[in-house]
N, C-alpha and C positions, 0 to 999 in steps of 0.2 A: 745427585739426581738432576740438579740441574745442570750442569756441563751435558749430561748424556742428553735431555734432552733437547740444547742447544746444538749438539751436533747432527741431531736424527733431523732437526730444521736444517741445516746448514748442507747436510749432504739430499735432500729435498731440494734445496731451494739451488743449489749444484747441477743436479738431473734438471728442474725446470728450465732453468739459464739454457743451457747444452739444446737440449729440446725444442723451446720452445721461448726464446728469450723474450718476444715482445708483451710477453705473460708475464716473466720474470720483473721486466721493469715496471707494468701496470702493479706487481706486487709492492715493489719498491716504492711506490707512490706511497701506495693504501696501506705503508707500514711506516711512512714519516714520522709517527708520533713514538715507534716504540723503540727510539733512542732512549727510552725512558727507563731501556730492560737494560741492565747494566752488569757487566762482568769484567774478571781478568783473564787473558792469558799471561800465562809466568807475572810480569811486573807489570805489564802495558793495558790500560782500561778500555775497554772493548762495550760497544753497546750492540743491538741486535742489526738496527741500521745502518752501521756500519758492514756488518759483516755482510751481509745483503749487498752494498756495494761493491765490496774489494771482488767478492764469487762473481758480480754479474761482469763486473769490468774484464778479470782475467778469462772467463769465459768465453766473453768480446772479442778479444784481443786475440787467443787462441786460434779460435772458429777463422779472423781475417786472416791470419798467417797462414794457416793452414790451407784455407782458399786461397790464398793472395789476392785479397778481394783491396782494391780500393779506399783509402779512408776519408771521408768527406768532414773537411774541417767545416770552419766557416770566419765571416768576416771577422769574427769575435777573439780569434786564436791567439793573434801575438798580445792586445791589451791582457785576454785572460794570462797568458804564461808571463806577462809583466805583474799582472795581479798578485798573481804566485812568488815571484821574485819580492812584491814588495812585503807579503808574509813572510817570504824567508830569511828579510832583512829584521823583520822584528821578533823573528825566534829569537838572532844572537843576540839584540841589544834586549832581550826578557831579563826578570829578576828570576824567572824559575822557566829555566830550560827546561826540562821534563814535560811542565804543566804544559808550556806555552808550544810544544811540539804535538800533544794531544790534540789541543786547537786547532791547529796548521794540520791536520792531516783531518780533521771529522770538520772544519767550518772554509777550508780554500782545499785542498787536494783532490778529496773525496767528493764533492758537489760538481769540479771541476768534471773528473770524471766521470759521475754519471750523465755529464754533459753531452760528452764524447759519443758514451753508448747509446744515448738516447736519438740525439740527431742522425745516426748510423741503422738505427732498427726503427724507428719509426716510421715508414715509409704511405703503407695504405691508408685506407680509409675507413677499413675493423681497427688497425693500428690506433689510430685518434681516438676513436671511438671509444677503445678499451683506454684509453688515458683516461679522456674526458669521465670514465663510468671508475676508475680508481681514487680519482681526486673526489667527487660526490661521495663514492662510498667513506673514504679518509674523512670528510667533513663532517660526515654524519656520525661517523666513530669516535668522532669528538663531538659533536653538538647533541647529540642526543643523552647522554651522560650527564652532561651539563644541565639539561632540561632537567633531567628526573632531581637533579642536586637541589633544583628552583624548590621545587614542592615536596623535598624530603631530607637536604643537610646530607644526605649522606657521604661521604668521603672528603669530605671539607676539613681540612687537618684546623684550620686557623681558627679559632673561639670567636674573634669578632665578624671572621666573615658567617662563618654558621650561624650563627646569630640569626634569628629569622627577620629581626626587622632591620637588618645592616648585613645582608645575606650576597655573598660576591660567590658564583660558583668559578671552581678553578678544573671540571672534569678529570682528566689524568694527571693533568699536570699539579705545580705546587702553587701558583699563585692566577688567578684572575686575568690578569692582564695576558699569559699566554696563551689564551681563547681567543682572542682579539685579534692577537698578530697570529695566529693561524691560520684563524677562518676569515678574518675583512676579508685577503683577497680571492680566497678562493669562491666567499659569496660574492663578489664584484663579478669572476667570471659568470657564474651559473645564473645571476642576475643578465647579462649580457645574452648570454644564452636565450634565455628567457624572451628576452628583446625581441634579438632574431628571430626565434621561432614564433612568435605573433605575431612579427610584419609577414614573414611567410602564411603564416595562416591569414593574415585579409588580404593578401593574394591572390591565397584559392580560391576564398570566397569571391572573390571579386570572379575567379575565372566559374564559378557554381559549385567547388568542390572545396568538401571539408572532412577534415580528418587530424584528430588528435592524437600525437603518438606516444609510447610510453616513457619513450625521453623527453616530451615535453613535462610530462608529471615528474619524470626524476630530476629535472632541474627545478621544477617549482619547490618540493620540497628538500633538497637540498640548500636551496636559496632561505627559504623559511625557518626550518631549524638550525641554519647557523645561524642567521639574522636574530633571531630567540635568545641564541645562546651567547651573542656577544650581549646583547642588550642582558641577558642575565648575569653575565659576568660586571657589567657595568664597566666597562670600557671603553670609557670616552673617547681616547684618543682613534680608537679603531672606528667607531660611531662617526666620527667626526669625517674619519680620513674615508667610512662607505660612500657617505653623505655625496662628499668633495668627486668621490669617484664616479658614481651614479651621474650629478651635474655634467663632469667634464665627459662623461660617456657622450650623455644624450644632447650636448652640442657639436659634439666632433660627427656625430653619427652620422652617413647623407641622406638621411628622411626629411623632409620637410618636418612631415609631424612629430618628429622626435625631436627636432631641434624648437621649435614652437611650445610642447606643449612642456621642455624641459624650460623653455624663457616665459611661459606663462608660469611654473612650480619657482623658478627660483623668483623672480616678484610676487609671488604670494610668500612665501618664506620671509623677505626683507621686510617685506607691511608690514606680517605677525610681529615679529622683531622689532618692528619700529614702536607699533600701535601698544604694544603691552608693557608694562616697564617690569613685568617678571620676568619676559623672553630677553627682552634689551637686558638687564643685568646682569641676566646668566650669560648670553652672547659675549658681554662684554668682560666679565670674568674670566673666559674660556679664553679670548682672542688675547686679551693682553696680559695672562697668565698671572691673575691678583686673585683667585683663589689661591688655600694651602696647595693643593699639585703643584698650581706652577709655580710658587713661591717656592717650591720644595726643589721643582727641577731649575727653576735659573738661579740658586745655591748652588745646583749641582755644576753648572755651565760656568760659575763661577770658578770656581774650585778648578774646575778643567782648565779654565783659561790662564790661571794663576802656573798649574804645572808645567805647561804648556809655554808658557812664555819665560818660565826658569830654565832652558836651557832645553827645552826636549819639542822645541817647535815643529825641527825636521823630522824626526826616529820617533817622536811619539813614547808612550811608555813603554811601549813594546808586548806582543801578543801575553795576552794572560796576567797583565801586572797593571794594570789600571787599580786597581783598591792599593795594592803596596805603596807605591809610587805618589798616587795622589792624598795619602792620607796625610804628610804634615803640613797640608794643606786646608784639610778637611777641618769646621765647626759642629761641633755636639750637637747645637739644637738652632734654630731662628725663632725671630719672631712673627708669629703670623698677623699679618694687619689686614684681614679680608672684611673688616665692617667701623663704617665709621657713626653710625646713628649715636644719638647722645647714652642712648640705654646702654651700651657696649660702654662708651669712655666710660659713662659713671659706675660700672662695674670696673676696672681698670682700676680707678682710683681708690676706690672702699673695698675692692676684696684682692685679696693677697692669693688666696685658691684660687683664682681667676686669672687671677695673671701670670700665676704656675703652667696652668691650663692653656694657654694662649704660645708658649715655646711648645716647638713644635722638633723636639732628639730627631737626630738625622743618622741614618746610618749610610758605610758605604760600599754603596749601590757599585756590581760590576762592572756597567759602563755608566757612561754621561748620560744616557736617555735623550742623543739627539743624533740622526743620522750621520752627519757630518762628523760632530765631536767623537763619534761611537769612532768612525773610521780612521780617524785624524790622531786618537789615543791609541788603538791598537795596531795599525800599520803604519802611520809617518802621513806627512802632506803628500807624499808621493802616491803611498795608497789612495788618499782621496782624490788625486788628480783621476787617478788609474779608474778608479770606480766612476767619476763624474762622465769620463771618457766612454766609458762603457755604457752607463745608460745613454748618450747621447748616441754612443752609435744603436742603441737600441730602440729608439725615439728615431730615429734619422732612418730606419731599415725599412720601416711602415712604405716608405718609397721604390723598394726593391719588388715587393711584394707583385709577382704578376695577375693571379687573377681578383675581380674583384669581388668575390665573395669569401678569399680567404685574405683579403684587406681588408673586407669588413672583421671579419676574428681579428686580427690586428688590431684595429682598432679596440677593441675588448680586453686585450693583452695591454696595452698604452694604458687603458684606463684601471686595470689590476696598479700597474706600477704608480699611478698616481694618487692610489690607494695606500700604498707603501709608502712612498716618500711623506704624503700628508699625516700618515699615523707614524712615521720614523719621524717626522720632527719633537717630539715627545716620548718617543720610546726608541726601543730597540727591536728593528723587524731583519736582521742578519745575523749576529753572531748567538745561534743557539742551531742543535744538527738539524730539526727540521726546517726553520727556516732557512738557513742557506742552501739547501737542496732544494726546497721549494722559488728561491730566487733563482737558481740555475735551472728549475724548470721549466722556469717562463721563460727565460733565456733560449733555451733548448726550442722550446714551443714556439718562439719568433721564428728561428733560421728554418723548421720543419714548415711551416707557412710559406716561406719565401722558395725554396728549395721545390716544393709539389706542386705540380701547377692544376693538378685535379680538387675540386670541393673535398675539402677533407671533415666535413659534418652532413648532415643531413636537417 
């Protein structure tokens, strides 16, 4: 039953491609998450989001040949097919070819190319438009879920997240933290959005005309039920990295009052921080990773560096074999030393359940949980040069851009990415299939900015 009804989707979503593609890939957005729907054909593991890809691409492709239409690359081409090259160096040196060819083809191939397709068909300004209304609806396909989980546990597989008073929601997904790297950046854009369409309205008012449109309400809540739903998931690292993004938005912005009223919010922030010694502790917990997390994660960073410098500096572990690879490296448990008050040591000394209580079993974690080491393990230093290369030319492209109100969206896209990077130093926001389809969308969404010289929002 389910094959059949995976194919009555599959040849749907075939006729839509064919038809009416720029449908097809706004589908492909708003179905990011349901990598989650998993099957085989014959041997090889299949999710629905994939399949979704491979249909729109050959479709793509077809449709050009058959026109002999033109195909518009962009500046990104030879680093991305280097990008590629350096995953296919670390298929061979994998401990499990099989697994680590899955990878290579659903987290660098497949992203790639919905690259391709998207910079190719996205051209007008219903095109955008219906992007922009695919990722809002995908955000809310997860943050809403997430909501309902807050005030009712429901799908929460983990005991102590359910727990109502240590309550982590995880929506579709299986754990907490993939709320966070989903939605940070896509609430970064719809936040930015948001922006814009306020300076545009004191504008109008300024010119005596006002008027709210209904895409101004769909990015407010969109921005709001993700923003709900990372804060329900309790994901710091994504929190941290809105925070970071929101800041560097609203000084890069060219409003005066954006950039002022963003240096008036960040000096009230440092006071609070300064003036209260709960905000300063936590602050200071957070930044120099002396809570259990980051005790947990630079254990992990250790471990990686240990492997890392045994012989596998350049090749890395190779795709899919980070747990194999780093385990006879890896320690069972640490110690956590996140309070030093007397009451703590004198517990330490006089109880033995206490200081049981205080190791903290470590298990091991798929990647490093840190941008750099996530890329540096699974593709080689080569990878990371490739990748660092890439966002700078995507950082550096902001200048290609001609008109300037699709510089300013630019600017909103720079500030998603440094959304990313600040929550990737703590986690992992690429190798999982929605994420790296969602990093090659902004990808995508840069060179379509650069490329249109007409307003492509309203």
């Amino acid at each position: 039953m389910i094959y059949i009804l995976i194919t009555i989707f599959s040849l749907f979503f075939l006729w839509l491609s064919w038809y009416k593609i720029n449908w097809a890939v706004a589908l492909t957005i708003f179905a990011m998450p349901a990598y989650l729907l998993r099957f085989k054909i014959a041997f090889m593991p299949m999710t629905i989001l994939e399949v979704m890809v491979l249909i729109l691409f050959i479709v793509w492709l077809v449709k050009v040949l058959q026109k002999k239409e033109k195909i518009t690359l962009s500046n990104y081409k030879w680093w991305g097919f280097f990008f590629l090259l350096a995953a296919v160096s670390a298929v061979l040196v994998s401990v499990d070819l099989f697994s680590s060819l899955g990878v290579w083809k659903a987290y660098f191939l497949e992203p790639i190319m919905f690259f391709v397709v998207f910079i190719n068909t996205i051209k007008k300004k219903k095109d955008w438009k219906l992007v922009i209304y695919a990722l809002g609806a995908s955000a809310l396909f997860v943050a809403i879920p997430a909501i309902v989980q807050k005030f009712t546990g429901i799908g929460i597989v983990n005991e102590f997240w359910r727990a109502e008073e240590t309550r982590r929601v995880t929506s579709w997904y299986g754990f907490p933290n993939a709320v966070g790297l989903y939605l940070a950046p896509i609430a970064m854009l719809f936040c930015g959005l948001i922006m814009q369409s306020k300076i545009r309205i004191f504008e109008k008012l300024k010119e005596g005309k006002f008027k709210i449109k209904k895409l101004d309400i769909f990015y407010f809540v969109v921005f709001i039920c993700s923003a709900l739903a990372i804060y329900f998931a309790k994901s710091e690292g994504a929190i941290i990295g809105l925070v970071a993004g929101l800041l560097f938005l609203g000084l890069i912005y060219p409003y005066k009052i954006t950039r002022r009223s963003t240096l008036v919010l960040l000096v009230l922030l440092v006071s609070l921080v300064l003036l209260f010694p709960l905000l300063r502790n936590y602050t200071s917990e957070k930044f120099t990773l002396s809570d259990r997390s980051g005790q947990i994660r630079q254990q992990q960073w250790r471990e990686t560096n240990e492997m890392l410098d045994d012989g596998r500096m350049l090749l890395g572990a190779g795709l899919s074999s980070y747990q194999t690879v780093v385990a006879p490296y890896h320690v069972e448990a640490i110690w956590i030393e996140d309070k030093t008050d007397a009451e703590w040591l004198d517990k330490i000394q006089t109880s033995e359940e206490f200081r049981v209580q205080m190791w903290q079993p470590l298990e091991i974690y798929m990647y490093p949980h840190n941008i750099i080491l996530n890329f540096w393990s699974e593709i080689g230093l080569l990878g990371v040069f490739i990748t660092v290369v890439l966002l700078l030319k995507f950082f550096m492209n902001y200048w290609r851009v001609k008109s300037s109100e699709n510089r300013n969206m630019y600017l909103i896209l720079l500030a998603v990415f440094a959304v990313i990077l600040v929550h990737g130093f703590v986690d992992v926001p690429y190798f999982k299939n929605d994420l790296s389809l969602l990093w090659w969308l902004f990808f995508a969404m840069s060179w379509v900015l650069i490329k249109r010289k007409k307003i492509l929002y309203d």
